[in-house]
C-alpha positions as CSV (number, residue, x, y, z in Angstrom):
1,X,75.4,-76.4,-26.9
2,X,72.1,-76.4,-28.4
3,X,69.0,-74.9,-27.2
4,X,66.0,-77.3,-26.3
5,X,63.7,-75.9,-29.1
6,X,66.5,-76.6,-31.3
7,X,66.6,-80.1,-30.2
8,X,63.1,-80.5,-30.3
9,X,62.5,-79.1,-33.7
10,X,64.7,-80.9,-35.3
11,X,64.7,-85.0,-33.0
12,X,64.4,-86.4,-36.2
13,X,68.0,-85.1,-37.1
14,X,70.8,-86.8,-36.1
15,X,72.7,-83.7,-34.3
16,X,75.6,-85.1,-33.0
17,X,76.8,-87.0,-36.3
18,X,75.5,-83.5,-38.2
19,X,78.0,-81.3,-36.0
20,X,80.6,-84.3,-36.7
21,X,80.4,-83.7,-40.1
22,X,80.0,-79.9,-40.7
23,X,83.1,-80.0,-38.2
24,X,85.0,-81.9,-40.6
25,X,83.7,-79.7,-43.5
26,X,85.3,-76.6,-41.5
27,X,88.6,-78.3,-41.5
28,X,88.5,-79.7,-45.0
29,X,89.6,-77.6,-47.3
30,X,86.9,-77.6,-49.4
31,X,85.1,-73.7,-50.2
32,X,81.7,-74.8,-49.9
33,X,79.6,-77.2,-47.6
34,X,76.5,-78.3,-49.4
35,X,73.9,-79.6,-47.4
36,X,71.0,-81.6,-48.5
37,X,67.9,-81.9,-46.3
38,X,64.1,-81.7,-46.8
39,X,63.6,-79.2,-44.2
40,X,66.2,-76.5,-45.4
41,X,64.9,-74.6,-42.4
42,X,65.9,-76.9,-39.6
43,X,69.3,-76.9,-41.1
44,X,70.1,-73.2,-41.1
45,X,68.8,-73.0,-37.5
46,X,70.9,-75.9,-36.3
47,X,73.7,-74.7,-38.5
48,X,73.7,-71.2,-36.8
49,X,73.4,-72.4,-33.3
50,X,76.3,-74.7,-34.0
51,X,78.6,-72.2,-34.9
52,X,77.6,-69.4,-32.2
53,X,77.6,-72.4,-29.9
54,X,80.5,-74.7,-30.3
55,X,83.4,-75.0,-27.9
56,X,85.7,-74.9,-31.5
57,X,86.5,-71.4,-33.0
58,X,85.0,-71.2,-36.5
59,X,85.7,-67.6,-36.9
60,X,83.2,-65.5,-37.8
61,X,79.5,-66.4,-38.8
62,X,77.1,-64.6,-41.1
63,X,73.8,-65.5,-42.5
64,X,72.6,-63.8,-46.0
65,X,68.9,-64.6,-46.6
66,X,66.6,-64.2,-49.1
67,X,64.0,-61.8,-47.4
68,X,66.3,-59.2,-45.8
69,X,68.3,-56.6,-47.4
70,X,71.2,-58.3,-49.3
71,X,73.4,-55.2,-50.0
72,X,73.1,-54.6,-46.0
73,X,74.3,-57.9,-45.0
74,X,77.3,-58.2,-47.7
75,X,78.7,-54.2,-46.4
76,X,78.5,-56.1,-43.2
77,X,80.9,-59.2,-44.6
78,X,83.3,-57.1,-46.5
79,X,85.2,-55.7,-43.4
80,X,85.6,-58.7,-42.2
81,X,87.3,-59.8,-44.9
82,X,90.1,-57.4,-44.5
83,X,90.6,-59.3,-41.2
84,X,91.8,-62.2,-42.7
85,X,90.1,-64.3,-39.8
86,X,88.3,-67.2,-40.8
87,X,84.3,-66.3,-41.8
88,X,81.7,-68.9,-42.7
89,X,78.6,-67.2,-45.1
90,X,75.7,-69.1,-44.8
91,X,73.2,-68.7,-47.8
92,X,69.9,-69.1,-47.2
93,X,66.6,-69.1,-48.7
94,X,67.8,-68.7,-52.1
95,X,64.1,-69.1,-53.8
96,X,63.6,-65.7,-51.8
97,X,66.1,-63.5,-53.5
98,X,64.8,-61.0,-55.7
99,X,66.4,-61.4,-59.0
100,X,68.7,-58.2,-58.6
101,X,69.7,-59.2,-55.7
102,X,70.4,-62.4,-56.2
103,X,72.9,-61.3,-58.8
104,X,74.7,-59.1,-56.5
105,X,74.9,-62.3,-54.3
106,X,76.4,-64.5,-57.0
107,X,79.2,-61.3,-57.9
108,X,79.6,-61.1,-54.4
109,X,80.8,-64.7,-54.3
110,X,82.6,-64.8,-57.8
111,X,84.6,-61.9,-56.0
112,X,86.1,-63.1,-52.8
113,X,85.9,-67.2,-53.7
114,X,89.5,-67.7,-53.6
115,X,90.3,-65.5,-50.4
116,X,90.7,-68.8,-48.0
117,X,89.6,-67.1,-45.0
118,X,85.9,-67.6,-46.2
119,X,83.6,-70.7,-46.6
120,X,80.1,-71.0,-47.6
121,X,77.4,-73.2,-46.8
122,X,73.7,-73.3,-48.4
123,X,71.4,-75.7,-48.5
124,X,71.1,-77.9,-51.4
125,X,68.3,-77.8,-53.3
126,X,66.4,-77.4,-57.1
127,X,66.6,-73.5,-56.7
128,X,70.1,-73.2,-55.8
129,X,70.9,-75.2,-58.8
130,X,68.9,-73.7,-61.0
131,X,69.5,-70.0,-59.6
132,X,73.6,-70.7,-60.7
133,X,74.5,-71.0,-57.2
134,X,76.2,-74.2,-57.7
135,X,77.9,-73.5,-60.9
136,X,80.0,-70.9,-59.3
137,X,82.2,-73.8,-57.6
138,X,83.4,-76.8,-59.2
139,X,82.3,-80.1,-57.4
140,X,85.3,-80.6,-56.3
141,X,85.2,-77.8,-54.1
142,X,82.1,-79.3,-52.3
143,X,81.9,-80.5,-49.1
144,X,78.7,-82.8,-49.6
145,X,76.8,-83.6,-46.4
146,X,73.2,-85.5,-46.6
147,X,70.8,-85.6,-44.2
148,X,67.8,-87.9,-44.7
149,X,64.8,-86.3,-42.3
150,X,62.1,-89.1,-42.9
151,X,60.6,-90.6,-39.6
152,X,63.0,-93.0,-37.4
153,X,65.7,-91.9,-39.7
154,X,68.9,-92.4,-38.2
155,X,72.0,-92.1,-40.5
156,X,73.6,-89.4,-42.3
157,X,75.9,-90.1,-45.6
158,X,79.1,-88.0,-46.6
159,X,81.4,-89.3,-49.2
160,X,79.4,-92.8,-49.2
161,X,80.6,-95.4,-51.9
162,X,78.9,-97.8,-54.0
163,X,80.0,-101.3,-54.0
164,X,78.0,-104.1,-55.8
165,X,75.9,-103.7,-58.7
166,X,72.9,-104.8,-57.2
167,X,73.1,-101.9,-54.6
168,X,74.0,-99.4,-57.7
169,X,71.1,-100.8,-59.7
170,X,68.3,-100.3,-57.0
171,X,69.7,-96.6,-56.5
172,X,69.2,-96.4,-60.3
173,X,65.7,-98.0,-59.8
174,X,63.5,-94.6,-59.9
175,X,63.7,-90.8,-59.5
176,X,63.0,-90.8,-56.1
177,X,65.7,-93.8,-55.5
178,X,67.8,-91.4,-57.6
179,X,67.5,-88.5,-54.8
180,X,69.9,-90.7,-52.5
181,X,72.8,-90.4,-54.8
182,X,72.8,-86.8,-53.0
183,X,74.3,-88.6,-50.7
184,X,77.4,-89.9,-52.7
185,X,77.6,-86.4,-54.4
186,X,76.0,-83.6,-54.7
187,X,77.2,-83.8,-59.0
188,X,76.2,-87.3,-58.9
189,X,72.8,-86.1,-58.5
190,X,72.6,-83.7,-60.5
191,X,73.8,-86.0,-63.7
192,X,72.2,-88.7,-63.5
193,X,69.0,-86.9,-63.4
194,X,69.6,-85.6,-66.1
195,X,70.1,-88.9,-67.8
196,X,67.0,-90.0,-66.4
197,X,65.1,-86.9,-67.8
198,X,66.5,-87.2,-71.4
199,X,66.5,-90.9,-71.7
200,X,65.2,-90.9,-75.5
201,X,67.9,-88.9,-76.5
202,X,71.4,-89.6,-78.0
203,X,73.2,-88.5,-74.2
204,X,77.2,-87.8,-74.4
205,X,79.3,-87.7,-71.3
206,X,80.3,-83.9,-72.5
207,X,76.6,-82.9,-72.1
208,X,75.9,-84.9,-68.7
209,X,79.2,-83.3,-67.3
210,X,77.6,-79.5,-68.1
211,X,74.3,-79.9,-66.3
212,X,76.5,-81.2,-63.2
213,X,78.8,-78.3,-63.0
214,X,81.4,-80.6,-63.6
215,X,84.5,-81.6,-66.4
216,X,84.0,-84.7,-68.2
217,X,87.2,-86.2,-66.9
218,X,85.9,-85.6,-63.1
219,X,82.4,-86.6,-63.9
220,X,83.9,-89.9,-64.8
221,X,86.2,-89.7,-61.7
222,X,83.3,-89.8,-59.8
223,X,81.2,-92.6,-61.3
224,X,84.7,-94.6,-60.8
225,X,85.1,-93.7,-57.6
226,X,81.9,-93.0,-55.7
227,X,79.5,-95.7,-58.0
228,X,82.3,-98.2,-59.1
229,X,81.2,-98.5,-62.3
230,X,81.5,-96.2,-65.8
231,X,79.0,-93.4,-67.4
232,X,78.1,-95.9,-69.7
233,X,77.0,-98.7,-67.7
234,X,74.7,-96.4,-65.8
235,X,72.9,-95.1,-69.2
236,X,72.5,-98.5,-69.8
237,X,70.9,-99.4,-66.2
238,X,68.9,-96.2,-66.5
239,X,67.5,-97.0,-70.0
240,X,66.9,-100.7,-69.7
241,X,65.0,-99.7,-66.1
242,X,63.3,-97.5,-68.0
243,X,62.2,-100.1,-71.0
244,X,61.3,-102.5,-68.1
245,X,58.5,-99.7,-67.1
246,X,56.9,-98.7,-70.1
247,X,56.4,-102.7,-71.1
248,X,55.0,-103.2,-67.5
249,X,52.4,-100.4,-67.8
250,X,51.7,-101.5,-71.6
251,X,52.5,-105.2,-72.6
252,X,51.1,-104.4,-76.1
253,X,53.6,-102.4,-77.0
254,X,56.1,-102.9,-79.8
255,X,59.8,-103.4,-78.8
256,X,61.0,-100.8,-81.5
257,X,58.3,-98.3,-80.0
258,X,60.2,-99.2,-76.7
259,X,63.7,-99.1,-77.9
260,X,63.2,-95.5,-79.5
261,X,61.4,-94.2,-76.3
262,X,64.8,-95.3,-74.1
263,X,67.2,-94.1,-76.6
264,X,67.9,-97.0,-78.6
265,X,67.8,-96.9,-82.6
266,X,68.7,-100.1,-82.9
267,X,66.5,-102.9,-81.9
268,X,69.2,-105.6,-82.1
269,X,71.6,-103.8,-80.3
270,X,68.5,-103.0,-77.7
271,X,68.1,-106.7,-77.4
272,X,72.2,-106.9,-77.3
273,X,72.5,-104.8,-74.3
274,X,69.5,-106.2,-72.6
275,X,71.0,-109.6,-72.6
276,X,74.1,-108.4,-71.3
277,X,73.5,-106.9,-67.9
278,X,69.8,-108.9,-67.1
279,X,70.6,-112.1,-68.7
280,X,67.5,-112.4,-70.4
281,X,65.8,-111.6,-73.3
282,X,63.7,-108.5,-73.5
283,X,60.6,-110.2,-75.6
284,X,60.6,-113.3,-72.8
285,X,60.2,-110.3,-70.6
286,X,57.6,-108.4,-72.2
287,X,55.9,-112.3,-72.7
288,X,55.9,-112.8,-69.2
289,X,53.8,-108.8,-68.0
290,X,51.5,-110.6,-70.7
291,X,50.6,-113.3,-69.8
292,X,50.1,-111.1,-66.0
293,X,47.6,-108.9,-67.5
């Protein structure tokens, strides 16, 4: 079904489980299938072949990328449309787009996003975020499949749950720990790096929600769900990790300077919250990176 130089190119994806899951993407209902890989490449070569390849009818498949002529390939979609047969638009390269034409890309999509003959797939990444790609659908219309490329990698996550705190407190444990949680959700991701970003300021669910394309009410829907556990909990695990990090690099540091630098005005209710979820105190900690220097 796929060429060799596919298979080659890509042996350190795991094909069979990725054409599992983008098949159960194209029978979700679900508007958009967000893929997260480090090799964006690979995925919109294997992602081609599979459609022109696959014993399943997927309807019809076009590619709009960044370095070709976007009004072109969009004139070439729109009859299709008419059809009312089932097309898949894959996006790709979106840190290629010119600027104009990236906005007749995103008007494109705001246009024909509720015809549900169409689906789109792009791979995720910083530029599609950031270029308002993602903002277009609400995370709920996401499709979220995550494929880890590193060296004798052989899983792939979709829809992947969280459930003890130890496991939710080592994905919390440091940004790159917090690039997994692509795996649980694409707006997972996207909040809780924000959290980590703006650590030392006063963060509200309202705000967190925003940068993750997402309501409030489903931003908590998904920390219940996909983490088991609440917003708050994981500022807290985020800002206490964070406190743990900045004593480890300097033990002479003050716990107020530390409190104020993780978002805490309050040093007793610092210490307060410290206590509760590592059962210690936060001095005996900072006495014992001492005492190791």
């Amino acid at each position: 079904m796929i060429n060799n130089g596919i298979i080659n190119e890509m042996k350190n994806c795991p094909n069979s489980i990725l054409n599992k899951h983008i098949h159960m993407a194209q029978q979700s209902k679900n508007k958009l299938i967000s893929i997260y890989c480090r090799n964006a490449h690979l995925i919109k070569l294997h992602v081609e072949n599979f459609h022109l390849n696959s014993d399943n009818d997927y309807g019809k498949f076009s590619v709009i990328d960044g370095d070709t002529n976007v009004k072109v390939t969009i004139d070439k979609i729109r009859p299709l449309l008419k059809t009312k047969e089932s097309i898949t638009v894959f996006i790709n390269g979106p840190e290629l787009f010119e600027e104009e034409d990236y906005d007749k890309l995103l008007k494109f999509i705001r246009n024909i996003k509720e015809d549900k003959s169409i689906k789109f797939i792009f791979p995720f990444n910083d530029t599609s975020v950031k270029k308002g790609l993602v903002d277009i659908f609400l995370s709920d219309d996401f499709f979220n499949i995550y494929i880890p490329i590193e060296q004798n990698t052989h899983s792939i996550g979709y829809d992947e749950t969280c459930d003890d705190e130890q496991q939710l407190k080592n994905i919390l444990s440091s940004e790159e720990d917090i690039e997994h949680l692509k795996k649980y959700h694409t707006s997972l991701y996207l909040a809780v790096s924000y959290i980590y970003k703006n650590l030392s300021n006063d963060i509200t669910l309202e705000e967190v929600a925003k940068s993750a394309y997402v309501s409030p009410s489903h931003l908590s829907y998904l920390f219940r769900t996909k983490l088991n556990t609440k917003f708050k909990k994981v500022l807290f695990i985020l800002r206490l990790n964070k406190a743990r990090e900045i004593i480890t690099h300097n033990p002479r540091v003050t716990l107020t300077n530390v409190a104020i630098q993780v978002g805490f005005y309050d040093l007793s209710h610092f210490g307060k919250i410290y206590r509760k979820y590592e059962g210690s105190n936060i001095g005996d900690f900072r006495d014992s990176i001492r005492k190791q220097s």
